[in-house]
Residue frames as qw, qx, qy, qz and C-alpha x, y, z in Angstrom:
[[0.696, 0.712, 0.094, -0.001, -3.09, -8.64, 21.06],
 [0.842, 0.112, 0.301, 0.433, 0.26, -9.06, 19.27],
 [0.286, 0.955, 0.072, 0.016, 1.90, -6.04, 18.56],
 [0.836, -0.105, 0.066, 0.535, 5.17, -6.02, 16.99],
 [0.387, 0.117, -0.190, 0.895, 6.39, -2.35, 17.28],
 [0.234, -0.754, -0.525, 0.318, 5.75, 0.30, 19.32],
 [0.423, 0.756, 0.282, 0.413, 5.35, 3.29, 17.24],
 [0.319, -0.907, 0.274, -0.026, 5.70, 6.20, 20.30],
 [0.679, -0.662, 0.244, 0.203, 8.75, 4.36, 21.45],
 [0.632, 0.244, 0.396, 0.619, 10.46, 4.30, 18.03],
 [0.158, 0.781, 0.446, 0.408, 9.71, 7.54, 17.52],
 [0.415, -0.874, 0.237, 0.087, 11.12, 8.83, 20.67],
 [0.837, -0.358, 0.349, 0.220, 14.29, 6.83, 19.97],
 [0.774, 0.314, 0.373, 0.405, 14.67, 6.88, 16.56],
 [0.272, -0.481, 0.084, 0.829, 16.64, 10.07, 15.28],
 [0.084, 0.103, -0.435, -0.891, 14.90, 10.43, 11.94],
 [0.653, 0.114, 0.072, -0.745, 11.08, 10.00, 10.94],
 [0.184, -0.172, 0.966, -0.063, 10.05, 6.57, 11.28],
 [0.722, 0.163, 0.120, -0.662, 6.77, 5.00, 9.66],
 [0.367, -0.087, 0.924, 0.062, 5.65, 1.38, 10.46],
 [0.643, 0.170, -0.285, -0.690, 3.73, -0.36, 7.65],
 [0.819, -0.017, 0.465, -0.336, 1.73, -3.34, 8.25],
 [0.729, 0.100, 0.564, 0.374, 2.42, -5.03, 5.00],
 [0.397, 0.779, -0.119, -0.470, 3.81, -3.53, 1.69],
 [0.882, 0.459, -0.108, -0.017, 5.27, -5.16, -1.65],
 [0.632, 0.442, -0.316, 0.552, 9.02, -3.71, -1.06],
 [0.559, -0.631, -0.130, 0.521, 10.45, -1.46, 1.61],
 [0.274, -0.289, 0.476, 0.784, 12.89, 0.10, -0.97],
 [0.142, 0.374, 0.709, 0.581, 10.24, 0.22, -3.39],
 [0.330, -0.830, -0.446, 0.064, 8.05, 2.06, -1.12],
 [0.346, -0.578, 0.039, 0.738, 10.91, 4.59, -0.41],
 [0.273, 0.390, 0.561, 0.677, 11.01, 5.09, -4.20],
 [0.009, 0.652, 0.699, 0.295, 7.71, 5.67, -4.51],
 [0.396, -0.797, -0.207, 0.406, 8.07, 8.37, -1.38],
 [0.483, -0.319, 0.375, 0.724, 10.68, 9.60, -3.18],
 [0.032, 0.318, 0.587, 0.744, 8.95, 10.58, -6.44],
 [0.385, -0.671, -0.633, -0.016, 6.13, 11.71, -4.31],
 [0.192, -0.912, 0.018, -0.362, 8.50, 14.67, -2.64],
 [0.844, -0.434, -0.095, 0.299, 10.38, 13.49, 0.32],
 [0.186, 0.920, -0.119, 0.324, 12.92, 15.49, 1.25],
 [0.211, -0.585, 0.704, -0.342, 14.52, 14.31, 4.44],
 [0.258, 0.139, -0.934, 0.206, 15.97, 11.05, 5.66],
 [0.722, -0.170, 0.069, -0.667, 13.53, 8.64, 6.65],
 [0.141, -0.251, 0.957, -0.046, 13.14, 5.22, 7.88],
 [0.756, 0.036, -0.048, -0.652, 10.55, 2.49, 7.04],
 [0.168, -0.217, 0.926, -0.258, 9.76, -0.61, 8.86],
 [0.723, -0.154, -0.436, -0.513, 7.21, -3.42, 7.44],
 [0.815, -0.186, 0.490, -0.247, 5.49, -5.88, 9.63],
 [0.672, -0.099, 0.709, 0.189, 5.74, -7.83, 6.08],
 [0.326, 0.543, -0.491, -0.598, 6.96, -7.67, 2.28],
 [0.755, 0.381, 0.319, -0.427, 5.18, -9.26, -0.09],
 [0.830, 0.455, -0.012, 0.323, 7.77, -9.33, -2.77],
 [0.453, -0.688, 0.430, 0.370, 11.38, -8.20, -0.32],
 [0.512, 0.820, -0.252, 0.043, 14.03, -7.28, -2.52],
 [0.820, -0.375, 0.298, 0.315, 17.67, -9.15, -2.24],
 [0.100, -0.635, 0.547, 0.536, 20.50, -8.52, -4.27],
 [0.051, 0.234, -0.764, -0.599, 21.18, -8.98, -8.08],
 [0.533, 0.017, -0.634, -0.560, 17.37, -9.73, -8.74],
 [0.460, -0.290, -0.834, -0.093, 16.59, -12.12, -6.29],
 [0.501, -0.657, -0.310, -0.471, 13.95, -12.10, -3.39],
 [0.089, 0.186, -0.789, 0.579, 13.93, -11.92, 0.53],
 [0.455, -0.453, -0.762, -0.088, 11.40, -14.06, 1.93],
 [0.090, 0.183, -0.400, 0.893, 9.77, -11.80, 4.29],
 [0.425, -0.466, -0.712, -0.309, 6.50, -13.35, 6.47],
 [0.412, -0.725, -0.304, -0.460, 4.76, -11.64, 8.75],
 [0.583, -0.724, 0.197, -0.312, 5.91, -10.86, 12.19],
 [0.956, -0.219, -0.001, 0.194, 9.08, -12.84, 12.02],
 [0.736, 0.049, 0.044, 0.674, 11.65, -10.61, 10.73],
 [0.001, -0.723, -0.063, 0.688, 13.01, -7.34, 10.51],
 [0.514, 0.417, 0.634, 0.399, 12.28, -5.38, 6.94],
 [0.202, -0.799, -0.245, 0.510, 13.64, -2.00, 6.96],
 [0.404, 0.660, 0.184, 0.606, 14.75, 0.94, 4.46],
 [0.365, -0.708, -0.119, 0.593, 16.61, 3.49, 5.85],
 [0.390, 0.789, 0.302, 0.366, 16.38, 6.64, 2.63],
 [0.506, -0.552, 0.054, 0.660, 19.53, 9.06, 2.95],
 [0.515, 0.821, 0.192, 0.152, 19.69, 12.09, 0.90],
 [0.635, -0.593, 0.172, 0.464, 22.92, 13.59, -0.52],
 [0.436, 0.845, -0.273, -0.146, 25.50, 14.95, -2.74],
 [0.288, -0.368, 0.838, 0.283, 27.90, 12.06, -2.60],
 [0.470, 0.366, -0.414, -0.688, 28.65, 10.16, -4.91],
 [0.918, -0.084, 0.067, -0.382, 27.48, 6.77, -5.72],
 [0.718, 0.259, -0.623, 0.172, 30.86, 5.28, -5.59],
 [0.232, -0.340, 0.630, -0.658, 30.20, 5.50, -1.67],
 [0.784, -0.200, -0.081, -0.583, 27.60, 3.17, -1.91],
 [0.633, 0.423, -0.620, 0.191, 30.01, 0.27, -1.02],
 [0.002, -0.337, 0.412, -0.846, 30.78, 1.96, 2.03],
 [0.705, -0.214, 0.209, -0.643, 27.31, 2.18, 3.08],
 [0.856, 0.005, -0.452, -0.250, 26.70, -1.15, 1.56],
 [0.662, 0.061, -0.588, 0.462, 30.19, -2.80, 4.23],
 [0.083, -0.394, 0.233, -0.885, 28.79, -0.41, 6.94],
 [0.648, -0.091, -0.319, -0.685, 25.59, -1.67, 7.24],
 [0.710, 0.317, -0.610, 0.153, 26.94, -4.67, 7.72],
 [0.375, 0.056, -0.559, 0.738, 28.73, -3.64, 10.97],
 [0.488, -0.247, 0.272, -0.792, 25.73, -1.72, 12.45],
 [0.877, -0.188, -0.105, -0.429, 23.26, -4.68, 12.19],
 [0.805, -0.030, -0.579, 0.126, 25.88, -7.13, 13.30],
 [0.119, 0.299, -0.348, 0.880, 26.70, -4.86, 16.22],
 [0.605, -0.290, -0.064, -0.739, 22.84, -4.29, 16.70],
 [0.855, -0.203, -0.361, -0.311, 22.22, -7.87, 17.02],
 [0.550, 0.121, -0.651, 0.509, 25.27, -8.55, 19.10],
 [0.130, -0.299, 0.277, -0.904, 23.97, -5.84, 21.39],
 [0.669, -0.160, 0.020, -0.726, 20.21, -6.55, 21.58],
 [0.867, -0.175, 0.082, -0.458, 20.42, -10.44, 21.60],
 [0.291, -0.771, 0.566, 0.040, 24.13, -11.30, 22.21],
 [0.806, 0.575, 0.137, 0.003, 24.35, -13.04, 19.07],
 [0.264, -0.555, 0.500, 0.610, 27.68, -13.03, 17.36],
 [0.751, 0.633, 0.124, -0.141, 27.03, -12.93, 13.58],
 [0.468, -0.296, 0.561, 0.615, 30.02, -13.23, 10.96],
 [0.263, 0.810, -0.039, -0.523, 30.20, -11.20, 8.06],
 [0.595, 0.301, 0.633, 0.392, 30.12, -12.43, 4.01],
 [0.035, 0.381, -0.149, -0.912, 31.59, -9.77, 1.74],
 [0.178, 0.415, -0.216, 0.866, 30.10, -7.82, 1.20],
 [0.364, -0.382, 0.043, -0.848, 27.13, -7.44, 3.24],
 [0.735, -0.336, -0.382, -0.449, 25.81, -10.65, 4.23],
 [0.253, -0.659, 0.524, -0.476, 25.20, -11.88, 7.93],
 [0.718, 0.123, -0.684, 0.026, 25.87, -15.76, 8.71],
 [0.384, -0.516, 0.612, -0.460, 25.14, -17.66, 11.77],
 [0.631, -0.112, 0.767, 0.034, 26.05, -21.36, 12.54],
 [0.397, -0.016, 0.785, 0.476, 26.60, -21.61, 8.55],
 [0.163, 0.796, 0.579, 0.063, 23.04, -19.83, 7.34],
 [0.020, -0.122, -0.090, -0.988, 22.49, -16.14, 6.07],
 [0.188, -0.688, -0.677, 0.184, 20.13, -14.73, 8.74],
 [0.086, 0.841, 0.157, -0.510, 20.28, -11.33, 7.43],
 [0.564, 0.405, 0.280, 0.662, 21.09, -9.27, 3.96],
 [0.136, 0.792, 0.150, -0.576, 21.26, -5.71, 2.46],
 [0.469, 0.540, 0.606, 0.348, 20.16, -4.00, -0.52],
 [0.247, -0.618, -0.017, 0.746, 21.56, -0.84, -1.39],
 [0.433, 0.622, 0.548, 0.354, 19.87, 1.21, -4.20],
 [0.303, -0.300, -0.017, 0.904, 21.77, 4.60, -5.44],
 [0.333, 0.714, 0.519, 0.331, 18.87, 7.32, -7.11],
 [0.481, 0.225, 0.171, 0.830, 20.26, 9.97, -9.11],
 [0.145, 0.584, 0.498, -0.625, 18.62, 13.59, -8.58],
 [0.410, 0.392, -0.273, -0.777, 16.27, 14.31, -11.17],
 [0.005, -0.028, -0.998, -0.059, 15.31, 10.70, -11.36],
 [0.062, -0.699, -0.705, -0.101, 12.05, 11.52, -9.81],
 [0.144, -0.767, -0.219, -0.585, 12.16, 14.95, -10.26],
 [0.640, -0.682, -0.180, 0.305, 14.12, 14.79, -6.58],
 [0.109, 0.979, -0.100, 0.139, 16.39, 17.71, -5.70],
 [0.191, -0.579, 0.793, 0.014, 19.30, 15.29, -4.32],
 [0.429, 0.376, -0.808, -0.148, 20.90, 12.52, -4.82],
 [0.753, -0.423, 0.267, -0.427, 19.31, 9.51, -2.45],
 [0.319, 0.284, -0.902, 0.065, 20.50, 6.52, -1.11],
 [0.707, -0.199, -0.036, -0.677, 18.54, 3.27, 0.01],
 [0.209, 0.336, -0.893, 0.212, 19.52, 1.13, 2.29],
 [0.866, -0.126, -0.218, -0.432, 17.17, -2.06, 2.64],
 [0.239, -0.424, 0.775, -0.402, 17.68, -4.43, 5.55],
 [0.879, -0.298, -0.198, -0.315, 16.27, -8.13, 6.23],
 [0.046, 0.267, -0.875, 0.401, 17.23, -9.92, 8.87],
 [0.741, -0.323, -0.551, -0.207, 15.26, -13.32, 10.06],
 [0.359, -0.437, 0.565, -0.601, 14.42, -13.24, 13.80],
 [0.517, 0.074, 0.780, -0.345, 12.32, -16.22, 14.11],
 [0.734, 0.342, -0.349, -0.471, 11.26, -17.54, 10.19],
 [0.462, -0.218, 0.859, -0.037, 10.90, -20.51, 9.98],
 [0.603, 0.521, 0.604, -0.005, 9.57, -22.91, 7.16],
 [0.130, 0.584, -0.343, -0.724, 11.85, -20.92, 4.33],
 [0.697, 0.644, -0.094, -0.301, 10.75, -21.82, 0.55],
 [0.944, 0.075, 0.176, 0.269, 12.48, -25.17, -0.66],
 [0.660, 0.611, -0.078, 0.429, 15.13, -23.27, -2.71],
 [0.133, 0.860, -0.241, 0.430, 16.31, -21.51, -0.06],
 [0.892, -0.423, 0.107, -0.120, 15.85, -23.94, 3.42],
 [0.900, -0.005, -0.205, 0.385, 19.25, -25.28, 3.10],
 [0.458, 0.323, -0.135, 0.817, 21.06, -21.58, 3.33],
 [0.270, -0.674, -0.186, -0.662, 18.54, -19.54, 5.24],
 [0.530, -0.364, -0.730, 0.232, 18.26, -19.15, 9.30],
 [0.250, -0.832, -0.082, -0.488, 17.26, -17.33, 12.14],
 [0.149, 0.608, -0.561, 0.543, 18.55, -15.64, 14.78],
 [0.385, -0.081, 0.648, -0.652, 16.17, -16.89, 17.72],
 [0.080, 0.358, 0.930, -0.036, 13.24, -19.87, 17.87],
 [0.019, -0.705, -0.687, 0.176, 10.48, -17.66, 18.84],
 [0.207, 0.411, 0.139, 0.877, 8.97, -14.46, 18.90],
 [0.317, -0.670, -0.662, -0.111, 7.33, -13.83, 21.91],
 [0.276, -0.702, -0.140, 0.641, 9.62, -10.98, 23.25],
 [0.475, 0.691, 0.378, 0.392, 8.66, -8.59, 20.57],
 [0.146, -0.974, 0.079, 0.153, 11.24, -5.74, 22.25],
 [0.705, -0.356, 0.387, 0.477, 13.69, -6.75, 20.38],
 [0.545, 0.536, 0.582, 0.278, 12.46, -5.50, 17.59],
 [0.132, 0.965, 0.143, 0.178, 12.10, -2.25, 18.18],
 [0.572, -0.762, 0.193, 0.235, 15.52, -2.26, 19.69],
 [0.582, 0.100, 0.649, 0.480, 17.06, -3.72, 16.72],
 [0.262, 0.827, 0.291, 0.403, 15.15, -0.93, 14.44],
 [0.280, -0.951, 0.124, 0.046, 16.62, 1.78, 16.82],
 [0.666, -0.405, 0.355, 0.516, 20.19, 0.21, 16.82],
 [0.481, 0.349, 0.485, 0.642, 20.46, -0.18, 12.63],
 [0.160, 0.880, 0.319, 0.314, 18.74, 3.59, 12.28],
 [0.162, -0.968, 0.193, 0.008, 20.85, 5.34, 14.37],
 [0.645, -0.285, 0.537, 0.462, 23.81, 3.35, 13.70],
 [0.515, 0.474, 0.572, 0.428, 23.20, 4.44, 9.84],
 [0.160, -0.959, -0.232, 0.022, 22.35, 8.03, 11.11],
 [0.540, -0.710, 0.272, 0.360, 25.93, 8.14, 12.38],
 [0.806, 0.227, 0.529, 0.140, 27.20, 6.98, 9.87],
 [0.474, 0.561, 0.470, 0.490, 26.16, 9.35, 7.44],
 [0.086, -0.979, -0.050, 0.180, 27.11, 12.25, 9.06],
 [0.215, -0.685, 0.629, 0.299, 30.90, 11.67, 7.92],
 [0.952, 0.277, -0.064, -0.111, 30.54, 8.27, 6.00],
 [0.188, 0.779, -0.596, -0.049, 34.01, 7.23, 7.43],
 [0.950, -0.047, -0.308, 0.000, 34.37, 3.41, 6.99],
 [0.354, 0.325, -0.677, 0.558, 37.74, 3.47, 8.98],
 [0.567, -0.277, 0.300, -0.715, 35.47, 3.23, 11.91],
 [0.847, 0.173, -0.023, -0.503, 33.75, 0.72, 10.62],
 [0.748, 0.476, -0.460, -0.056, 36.44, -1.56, 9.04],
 [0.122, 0.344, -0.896, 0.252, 38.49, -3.19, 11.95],
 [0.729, 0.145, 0.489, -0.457, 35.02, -4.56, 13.27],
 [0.804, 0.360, -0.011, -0.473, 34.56, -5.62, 9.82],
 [0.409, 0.543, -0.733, -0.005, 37.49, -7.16, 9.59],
 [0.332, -0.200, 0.763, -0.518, 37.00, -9.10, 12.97],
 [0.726, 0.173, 0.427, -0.511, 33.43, -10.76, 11.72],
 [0.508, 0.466, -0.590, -0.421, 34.80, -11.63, 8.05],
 [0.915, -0.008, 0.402, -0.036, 34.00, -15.44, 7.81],
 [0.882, 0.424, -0.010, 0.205, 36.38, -15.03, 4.25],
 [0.068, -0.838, 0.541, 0.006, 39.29, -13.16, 5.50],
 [0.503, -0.336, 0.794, -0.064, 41.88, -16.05, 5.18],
 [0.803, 0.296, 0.493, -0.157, 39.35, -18.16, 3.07],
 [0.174, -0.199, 0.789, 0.555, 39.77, -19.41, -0.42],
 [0.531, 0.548, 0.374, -0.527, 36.88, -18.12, -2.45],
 [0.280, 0.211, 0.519, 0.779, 35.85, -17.63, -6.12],
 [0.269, 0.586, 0.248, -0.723, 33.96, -14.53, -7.04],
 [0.223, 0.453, 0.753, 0.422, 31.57, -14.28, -9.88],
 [0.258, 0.215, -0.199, -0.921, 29.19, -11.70, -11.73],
 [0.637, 0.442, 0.332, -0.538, 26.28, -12.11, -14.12],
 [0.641, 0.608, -0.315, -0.347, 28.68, -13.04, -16.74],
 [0.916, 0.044, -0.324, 0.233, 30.69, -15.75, -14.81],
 [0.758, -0.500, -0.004, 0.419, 33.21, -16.64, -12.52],
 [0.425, 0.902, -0.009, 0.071, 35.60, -13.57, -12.34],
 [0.384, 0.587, -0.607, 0.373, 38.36, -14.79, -10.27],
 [0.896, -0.379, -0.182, -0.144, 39.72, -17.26, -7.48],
 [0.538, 0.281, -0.495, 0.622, 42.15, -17.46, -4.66],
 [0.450, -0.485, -0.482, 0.574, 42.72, -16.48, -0.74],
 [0.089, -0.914, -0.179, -0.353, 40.88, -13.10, 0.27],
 [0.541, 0.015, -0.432, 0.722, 43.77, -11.04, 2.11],
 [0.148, -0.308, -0.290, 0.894, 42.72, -8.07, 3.37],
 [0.194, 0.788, 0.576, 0.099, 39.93, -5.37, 2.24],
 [0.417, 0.379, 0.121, 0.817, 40.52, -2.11, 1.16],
 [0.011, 0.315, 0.446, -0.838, 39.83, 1.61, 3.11],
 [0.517, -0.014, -0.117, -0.848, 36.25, 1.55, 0.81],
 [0.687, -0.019, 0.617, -0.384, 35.43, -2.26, 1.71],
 [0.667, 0.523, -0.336, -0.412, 36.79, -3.58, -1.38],
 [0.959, -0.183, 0.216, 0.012, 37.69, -7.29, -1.44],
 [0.098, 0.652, -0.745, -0.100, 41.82, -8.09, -1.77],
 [0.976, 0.079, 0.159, -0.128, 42.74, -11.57, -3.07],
 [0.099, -0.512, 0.775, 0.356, 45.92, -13.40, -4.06],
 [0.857, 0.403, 0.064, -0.314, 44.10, -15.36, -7.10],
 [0.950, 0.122, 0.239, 0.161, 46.11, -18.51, -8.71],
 [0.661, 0.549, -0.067, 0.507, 49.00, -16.66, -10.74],
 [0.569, -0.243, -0.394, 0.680, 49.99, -15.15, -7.59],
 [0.164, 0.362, 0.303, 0.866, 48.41, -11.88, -8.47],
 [0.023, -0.380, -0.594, 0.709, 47.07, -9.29, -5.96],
 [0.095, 0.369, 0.602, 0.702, 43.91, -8.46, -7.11],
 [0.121, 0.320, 0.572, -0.745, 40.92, -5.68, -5.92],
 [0.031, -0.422, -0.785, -0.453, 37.53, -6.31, -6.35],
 [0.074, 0.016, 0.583, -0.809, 34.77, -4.12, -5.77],
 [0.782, 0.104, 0.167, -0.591, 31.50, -5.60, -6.70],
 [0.528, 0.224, -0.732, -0.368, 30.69, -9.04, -7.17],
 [0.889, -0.360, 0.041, -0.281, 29.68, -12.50, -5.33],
 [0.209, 0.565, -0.783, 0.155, 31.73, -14.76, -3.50],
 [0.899, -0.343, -0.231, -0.142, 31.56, -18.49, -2.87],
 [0.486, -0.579, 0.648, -0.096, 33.48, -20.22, -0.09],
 [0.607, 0.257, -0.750, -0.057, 35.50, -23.11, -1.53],
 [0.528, -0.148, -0.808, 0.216, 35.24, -24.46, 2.12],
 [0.379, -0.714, 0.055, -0.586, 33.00, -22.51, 5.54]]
């Protein structure tokens, strides 16, 4: 029989309380829920498969059965939520680390978060900041939602041109749990200090836009365009945009005028 984690051995490994779930609507939605429910301490949660994965700004993450990873890592705190960035350009660097590690992969890195291999985005994150007293919690929490594609295949017409995985198959299911062990304790660390300078000459190294000539956009339109120089010490995007004007962004989307 098919068994894609091994609970004991995550459990020995993993530094914070781990619970696998066969299938559930969200990850992150499921932390909520935990979350309004009591929780108290950092926790991790790993689906076999999400029914309705969460992606940034609204949209989904295709997330079938036994092919990817689909994780929530739930950090409580008293920072504030203009750290979430941070986490968010962190994150990043663990799982592209992880995967370099576990399955000597090289990934490149789309600010802010996403992970890109031979032109495709074979991994996101989804970082969700809840206030305390939201649910009647006693801190502040942070949720950091992971997908990464190991071996999907057959993605949903709309996406099949932009989507890939990391590997063909899935028959050496220890990667998984190696890959859940890397991103959780790499996130662990993390948050004991939350010091992106760590973090940020790696990130700089994977950037597919350092250099590039992007435009970045919102929900209300296209907010500016020009050559991405450099990133700030919270993982904010620098740009010299058309009037010659250094500019820092720190949320938004960014296309590539050329990959």
């Amino acid at each position: 029989m098919f068994v894609m984690y091994n609970k004991n051995y995550l459990n020995e490994k993993v530094k914070v309380n781990t619970d696998i779930l066969d299938e559930i609507d969200s990850t992150n939605e499921e932390a909520k829920r935990r979350i309004k429910d009591g929780a108290k301490e950092d926790f991790v949660l790993v689906a076999r498969k999400q029914t309705a994965g969460k992606g940034r700004k609204g949209r989904s993450f295709y997330s079938p059965k036994d092919t990817g990873i689909y994780l929530t890592f739930t950090h409580f705190t008293n920072d504030s939520p203009k750290n979430v960035l941070k986490v968010t350009v962190a994150t990043s660097v663990i799982a592209a680390k992880t995967i370099k590690d576990t399955l000597n992969i090289d990934c490149g890195i789309k600010w802010v978060n996403d992970l890109y291999l031979n032109g495709k985005k074979v991994s996101g994150t989804l970082c969700e900041y809840i206030f305390k007293g939201m649910y009647e919690n006693e801190s502040n929490a942070v949720i950091v939602g992971i997908g990464i594609n190991l071996s999907t295949e057959d993605f949903p017409e709309e996406i099949s041109e932009k989507a890939g995985s990391l590997i063909s198959d899935n028959n050496d299911n220890t990667c998984y749990d190696d890959i859940v062990i890397g991103i959780a304790n790499g996130l662990k660390s993390f948050f004991e200090n939350c010091d992106l300078n760590v973090y940020l000459p790696l990130y700089k190294k994977l950037s597919i836009v350092l250099g590039k000539e992007v435009e970045l956009s919102d929900a209300s339109g296209v907010l500016d365009s020009g050559r991405v120089i450099d990133f700030d010490d919270n993982g904010a995007i620098i740009l010299i945009n058309k009037n010659g004007e250094n500019k820092t962004y720190d949320s938004g989307e960014i296309s590539l005028f050329m990959m």
